[in-house]
Every structure is written in C-alpha cells, then in structure tokens.
SERO-4910 file (N, C-alpha, C, O; in steps of 0.05 Angstrom, whole numbers):
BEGIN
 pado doro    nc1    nc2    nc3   cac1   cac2   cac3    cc1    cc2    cc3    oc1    oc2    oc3
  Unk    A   2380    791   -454   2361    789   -432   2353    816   -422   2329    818   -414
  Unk    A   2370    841   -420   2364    859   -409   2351    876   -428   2344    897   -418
  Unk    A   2343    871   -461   2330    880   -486   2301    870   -475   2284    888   -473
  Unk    A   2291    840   -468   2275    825   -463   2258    842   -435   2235    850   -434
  Unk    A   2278    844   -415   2265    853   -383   2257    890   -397   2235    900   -391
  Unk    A   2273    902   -413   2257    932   -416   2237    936   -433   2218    948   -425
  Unk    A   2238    927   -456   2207    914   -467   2184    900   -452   2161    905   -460
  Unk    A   2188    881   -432   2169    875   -419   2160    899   -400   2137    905   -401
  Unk    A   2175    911   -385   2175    935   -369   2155    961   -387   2135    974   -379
  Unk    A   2162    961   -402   2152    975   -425   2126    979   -434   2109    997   -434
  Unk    A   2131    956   -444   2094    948   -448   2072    943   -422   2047    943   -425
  Unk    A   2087    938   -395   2071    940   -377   2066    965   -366   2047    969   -351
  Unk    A   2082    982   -375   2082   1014   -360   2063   1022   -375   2047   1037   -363
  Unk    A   2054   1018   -409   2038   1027   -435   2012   1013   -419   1995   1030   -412
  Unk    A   2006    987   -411   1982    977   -407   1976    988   -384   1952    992   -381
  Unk    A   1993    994   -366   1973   1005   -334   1969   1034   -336   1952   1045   -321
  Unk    A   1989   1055   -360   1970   1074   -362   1957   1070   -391   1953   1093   -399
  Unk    A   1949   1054   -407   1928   1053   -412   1896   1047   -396   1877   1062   -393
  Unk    A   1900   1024   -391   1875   1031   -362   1873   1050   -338   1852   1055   -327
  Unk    A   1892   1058   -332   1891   1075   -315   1874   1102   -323   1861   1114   -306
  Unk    A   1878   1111   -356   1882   1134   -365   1842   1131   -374   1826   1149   -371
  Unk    A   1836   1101   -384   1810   1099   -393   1792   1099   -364   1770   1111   -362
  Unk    A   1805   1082   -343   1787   1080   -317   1775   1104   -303   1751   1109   -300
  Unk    A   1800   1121   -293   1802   1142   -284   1805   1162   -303   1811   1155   -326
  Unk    A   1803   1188   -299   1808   1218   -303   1831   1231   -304   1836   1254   -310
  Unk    A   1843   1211   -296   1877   1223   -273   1897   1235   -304   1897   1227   -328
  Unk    A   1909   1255   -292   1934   1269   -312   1952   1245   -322   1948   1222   -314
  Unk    A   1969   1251   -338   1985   1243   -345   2014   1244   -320   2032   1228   -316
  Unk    A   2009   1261   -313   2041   1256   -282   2028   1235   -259   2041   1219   -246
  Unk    A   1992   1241   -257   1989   1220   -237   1990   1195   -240   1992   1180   -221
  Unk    A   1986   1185   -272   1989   1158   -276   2024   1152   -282   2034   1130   -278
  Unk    A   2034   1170   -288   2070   1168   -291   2073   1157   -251   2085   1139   -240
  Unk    A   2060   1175   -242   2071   1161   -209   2054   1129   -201   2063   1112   -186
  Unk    A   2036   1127   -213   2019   1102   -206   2043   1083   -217   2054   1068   -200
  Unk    A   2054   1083   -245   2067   1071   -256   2091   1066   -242   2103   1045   -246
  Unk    A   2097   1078   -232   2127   1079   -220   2129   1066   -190   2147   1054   -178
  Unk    A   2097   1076   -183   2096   1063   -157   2096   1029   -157   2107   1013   -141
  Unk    A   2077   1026   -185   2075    992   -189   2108    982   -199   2115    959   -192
  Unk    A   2118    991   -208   2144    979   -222   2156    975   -197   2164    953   -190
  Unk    A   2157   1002   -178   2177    988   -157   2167    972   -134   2178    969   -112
  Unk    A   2136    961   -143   2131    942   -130   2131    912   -138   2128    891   -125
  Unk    A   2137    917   -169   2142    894   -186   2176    885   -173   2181    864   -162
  Unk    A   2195    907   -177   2221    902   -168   2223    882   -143   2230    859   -146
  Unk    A   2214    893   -115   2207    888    -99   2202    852   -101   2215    832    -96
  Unk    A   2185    854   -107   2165    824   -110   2191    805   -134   2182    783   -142
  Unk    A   2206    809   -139   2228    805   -162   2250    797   -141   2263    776   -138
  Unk    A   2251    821   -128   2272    800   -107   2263    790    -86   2282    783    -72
  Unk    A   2246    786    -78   2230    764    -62   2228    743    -75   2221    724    -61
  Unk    A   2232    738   -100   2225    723   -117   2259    699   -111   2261    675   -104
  Unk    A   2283    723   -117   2307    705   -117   2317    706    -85   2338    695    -80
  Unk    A   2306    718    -68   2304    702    -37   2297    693    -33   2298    683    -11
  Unk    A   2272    685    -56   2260    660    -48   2274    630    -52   2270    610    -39
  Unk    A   2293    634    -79   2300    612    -83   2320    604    -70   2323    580    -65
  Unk    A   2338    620    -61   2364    608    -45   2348    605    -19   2357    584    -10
  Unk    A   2330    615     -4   2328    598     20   2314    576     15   2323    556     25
  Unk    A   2296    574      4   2288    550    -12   2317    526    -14   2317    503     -5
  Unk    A   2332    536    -24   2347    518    -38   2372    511     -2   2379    489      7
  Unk    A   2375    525      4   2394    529     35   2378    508     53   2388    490     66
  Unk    A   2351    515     52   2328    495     74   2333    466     68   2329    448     85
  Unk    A   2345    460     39   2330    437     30   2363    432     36   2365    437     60
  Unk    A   2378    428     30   2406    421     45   2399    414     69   2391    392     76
  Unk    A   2402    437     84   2402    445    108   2382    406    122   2389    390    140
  Unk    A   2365    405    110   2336    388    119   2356    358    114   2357    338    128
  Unk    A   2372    362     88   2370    334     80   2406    321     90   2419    300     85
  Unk    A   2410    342    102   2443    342    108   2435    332    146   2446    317    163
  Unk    A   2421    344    146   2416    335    184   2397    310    185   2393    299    207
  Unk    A   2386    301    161   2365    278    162   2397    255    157   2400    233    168
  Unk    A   2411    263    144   2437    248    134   2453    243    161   2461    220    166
  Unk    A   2457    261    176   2475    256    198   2458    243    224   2473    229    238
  Unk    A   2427    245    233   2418    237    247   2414    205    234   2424    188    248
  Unk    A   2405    199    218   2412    163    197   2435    156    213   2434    139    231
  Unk    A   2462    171    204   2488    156    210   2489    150    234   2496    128    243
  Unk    A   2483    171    247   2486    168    273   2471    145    291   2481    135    311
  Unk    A   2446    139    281   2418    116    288   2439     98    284   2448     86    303
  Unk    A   2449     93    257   2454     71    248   2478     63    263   2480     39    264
  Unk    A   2500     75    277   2525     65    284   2520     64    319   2531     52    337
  Unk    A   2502     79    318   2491     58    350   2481     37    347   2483     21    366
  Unk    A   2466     29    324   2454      1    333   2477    -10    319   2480    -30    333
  Unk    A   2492    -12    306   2511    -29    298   2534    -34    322   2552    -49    315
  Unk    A   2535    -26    346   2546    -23    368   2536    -30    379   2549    -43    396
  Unk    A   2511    -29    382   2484    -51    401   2495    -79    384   2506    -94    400
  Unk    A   2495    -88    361   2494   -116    350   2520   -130    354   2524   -154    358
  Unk    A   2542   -104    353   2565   -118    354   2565   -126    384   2578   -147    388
  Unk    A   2555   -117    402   2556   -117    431   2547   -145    439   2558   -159    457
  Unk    A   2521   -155    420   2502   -168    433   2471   -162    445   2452   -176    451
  Unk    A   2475   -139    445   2455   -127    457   2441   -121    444   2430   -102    456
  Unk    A   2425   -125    414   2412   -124    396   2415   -145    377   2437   -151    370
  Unk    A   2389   -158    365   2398   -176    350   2408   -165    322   2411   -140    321
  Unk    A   2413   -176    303   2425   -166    279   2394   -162    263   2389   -138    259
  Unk    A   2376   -179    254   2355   -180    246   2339   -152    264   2325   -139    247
  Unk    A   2338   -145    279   2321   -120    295   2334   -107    282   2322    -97    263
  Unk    A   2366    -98    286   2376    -75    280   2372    -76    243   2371    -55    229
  Unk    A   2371    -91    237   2359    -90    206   2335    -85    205   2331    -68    187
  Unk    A   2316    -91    213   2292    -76    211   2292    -52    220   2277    -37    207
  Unk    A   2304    -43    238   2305    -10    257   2312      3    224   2297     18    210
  Unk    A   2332     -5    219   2346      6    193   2326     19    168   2320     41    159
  Unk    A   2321    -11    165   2298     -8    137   2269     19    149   2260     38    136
  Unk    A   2264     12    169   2246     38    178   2254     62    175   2240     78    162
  Unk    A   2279     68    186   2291     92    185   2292     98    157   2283    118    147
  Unk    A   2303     80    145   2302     89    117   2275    107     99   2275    127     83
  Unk    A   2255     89    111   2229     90     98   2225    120    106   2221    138     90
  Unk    A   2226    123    142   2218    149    151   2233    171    145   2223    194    147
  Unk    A   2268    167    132   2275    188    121   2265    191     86   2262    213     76
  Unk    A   2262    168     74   2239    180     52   2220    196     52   2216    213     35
  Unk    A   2206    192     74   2175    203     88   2187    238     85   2182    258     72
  Unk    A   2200    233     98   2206    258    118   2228    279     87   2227    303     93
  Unk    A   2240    276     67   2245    280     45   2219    293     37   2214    317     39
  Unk    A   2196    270     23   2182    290      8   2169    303     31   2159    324     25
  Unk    A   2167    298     46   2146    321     66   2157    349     70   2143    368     74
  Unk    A   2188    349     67   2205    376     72   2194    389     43   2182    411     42
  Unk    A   2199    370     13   2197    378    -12   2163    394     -9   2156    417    -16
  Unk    A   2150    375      3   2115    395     -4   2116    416     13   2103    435      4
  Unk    A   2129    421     41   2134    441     53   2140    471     47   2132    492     57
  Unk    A   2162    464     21   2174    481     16   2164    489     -8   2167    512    -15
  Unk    A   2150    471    -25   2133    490    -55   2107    505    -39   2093    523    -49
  Unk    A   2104    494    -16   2085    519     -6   2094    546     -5   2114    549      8
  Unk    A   2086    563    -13   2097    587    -17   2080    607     -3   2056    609     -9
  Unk    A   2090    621     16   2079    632     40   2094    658     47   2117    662     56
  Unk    A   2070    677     38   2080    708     42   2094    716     22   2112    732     21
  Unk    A   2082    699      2   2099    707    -30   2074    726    -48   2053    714    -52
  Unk    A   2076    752    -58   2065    759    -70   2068    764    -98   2089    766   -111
  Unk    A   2041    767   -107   2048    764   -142   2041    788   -154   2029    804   -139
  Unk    A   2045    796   -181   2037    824   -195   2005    822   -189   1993    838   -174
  Unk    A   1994    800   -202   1960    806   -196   1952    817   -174   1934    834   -174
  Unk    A   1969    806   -146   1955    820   -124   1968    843   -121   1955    857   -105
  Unk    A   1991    856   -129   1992    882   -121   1974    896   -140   1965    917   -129
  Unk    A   1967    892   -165   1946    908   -177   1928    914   -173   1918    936   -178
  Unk    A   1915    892   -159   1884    895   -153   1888    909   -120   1870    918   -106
  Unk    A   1911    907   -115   1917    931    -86   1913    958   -100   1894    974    -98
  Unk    A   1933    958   -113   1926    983   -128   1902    995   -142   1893   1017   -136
  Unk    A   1896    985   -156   1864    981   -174   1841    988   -149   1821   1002   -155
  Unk    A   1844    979   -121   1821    985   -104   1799   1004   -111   1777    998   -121
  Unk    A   1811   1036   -100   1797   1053   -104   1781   1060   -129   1761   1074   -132
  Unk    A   1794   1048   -145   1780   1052   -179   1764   1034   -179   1741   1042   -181
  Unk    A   1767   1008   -178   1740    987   -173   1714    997   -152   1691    994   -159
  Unk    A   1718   1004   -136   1694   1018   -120   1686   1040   -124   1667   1051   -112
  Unk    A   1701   1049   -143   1680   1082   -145   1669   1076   -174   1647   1083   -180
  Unk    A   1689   1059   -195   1691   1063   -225   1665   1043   -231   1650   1032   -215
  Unk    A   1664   1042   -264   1648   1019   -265   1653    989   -264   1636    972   -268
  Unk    A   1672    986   -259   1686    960   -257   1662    937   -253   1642    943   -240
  Unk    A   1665    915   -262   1646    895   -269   1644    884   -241   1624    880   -229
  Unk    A   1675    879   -232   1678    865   -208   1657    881   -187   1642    867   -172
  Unk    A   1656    903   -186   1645    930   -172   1613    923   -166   1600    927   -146
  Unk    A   1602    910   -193   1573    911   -195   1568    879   -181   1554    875   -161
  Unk    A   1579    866   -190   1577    837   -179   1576    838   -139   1564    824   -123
  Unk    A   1592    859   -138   1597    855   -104   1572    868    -93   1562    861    -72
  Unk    A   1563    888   -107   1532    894    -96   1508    887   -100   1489    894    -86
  Unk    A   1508    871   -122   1483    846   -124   1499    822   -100   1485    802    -97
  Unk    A   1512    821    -92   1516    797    -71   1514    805    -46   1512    786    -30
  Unk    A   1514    833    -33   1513    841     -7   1481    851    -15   1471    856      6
  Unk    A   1462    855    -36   1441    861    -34   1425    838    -34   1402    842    -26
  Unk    A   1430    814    -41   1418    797    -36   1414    785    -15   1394    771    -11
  Unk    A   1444    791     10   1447    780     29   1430    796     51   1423    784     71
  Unk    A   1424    819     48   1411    831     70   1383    834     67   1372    850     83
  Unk    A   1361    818     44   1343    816     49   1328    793     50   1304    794     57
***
C-alpha cells in the first residue's frame, strides 16, 4: 500500500510540474515549492477525508442509539397507560406502529443528511485554487471562454 500511495504521489508531483513548467516560465525550485505546497494540501484534504469518516460513522450511532432509547421509552409509557386503563390497547398499537414508521423516516433522513458532504474539499478544487493566477494571465481555454461571456454581457 505504501509502494501504491508513493507512485501515485509521484506521478502527481511529475504531472503538476509538468504543467506547471509548460503553463508558466517558473524555475525549477518554484515549481518544486508549488508541488510541495499542493501535496501538503493533498495531505490535509486526506485527513479530512478520515475525520470525515469516524464522525460520520459516531453521528450515525449517536442518531440511531437515541432514536432507540426515545422508542423504548414512548413505548413503556404507553404500555403503562394500557396496563392502567388509561389507553386502549388498540391506540397504543397504533401510537406504536407510527412511531415505528417515524423512526424509519427519521433513519433514512439522518442517512441522506450525512452523505451530504459539507466543507469537504477535493484535489480538483484545490488545483484550480492554485491554477488561478495562471488561468488569468496564461492562455488557458477556460480564460478565453470567461471573456466572450462578460463581453457579451455588457453590450
């Protein structure tokens, strides 16, 4: 695995100064620092990546362990209402079956909650962070496209 992660490292350090080196003008030490700057923003974004999953994974306990104890708890009051009298048995069976349904509900709604992924960044966007200044000065395709669309718009 760790043969796998320095070869990929590798070949990504070869491809961003290869573009770097064709885009721009820049030395060979200034693209050694571009490189270094992106890797340890790759790192970065790597362990955001596995804090992402344990709170991910802690939330979803956390959600389905208190949806578990608030159930028991519904349920052994109304079973204390029925034993009492004070509820019929048929109500407190329907209360039940609801609850049930609404802690299904309330399950996947935590599940789509949580594949939302929010304030998670990816290599593409730190590149094109990086890439900025070279897209606006360089010839970058993206570059030409954005000024046929603001020249269109102002006349």
């Amino acid at each position: 695995k760790n043969d796998w992660n320095f070869h990929w490292l590798a070949i990504a350090s070869m491809q961003i100064e290869a573009r770097s080196r064709a885009a721009t003008k820049k030395s060979r030490e200034e693209i050694m620092q571009d490189v270094i700057l992106h890797s340890n923003a790759a790192l970065v974004n790597r362990r955001r990546s596995f804090h992402y999953f344990f709170l991910r994974l802690v939330t979803g306990f956390a959600n389905s362990e208190m949806t578990m104890v608030a159930e028991t708890a519904i349920i052994l009051i109304l079973g204390m209402q029925a034993l009492h009298g004070k509820l019929p048995v048929s109500s407190a069976a329907g209360i039940i079956t609801a609850l049930r349904s609404l802690k299904a509900s309330h399950e996947k709604l935590t599940t789509i909650w949580l594949n939302v992924i929010e304030g998670y960044t990816s290599l593409l966007t730190i590149a094109q962070v990086f890439d900025y200044a070279v897209r606006k000065g360089g010839d970058d395709e993206d570059s030409d496209e954005e000024d046929e669309t603001t020249e269109g718009e102002d006349s």
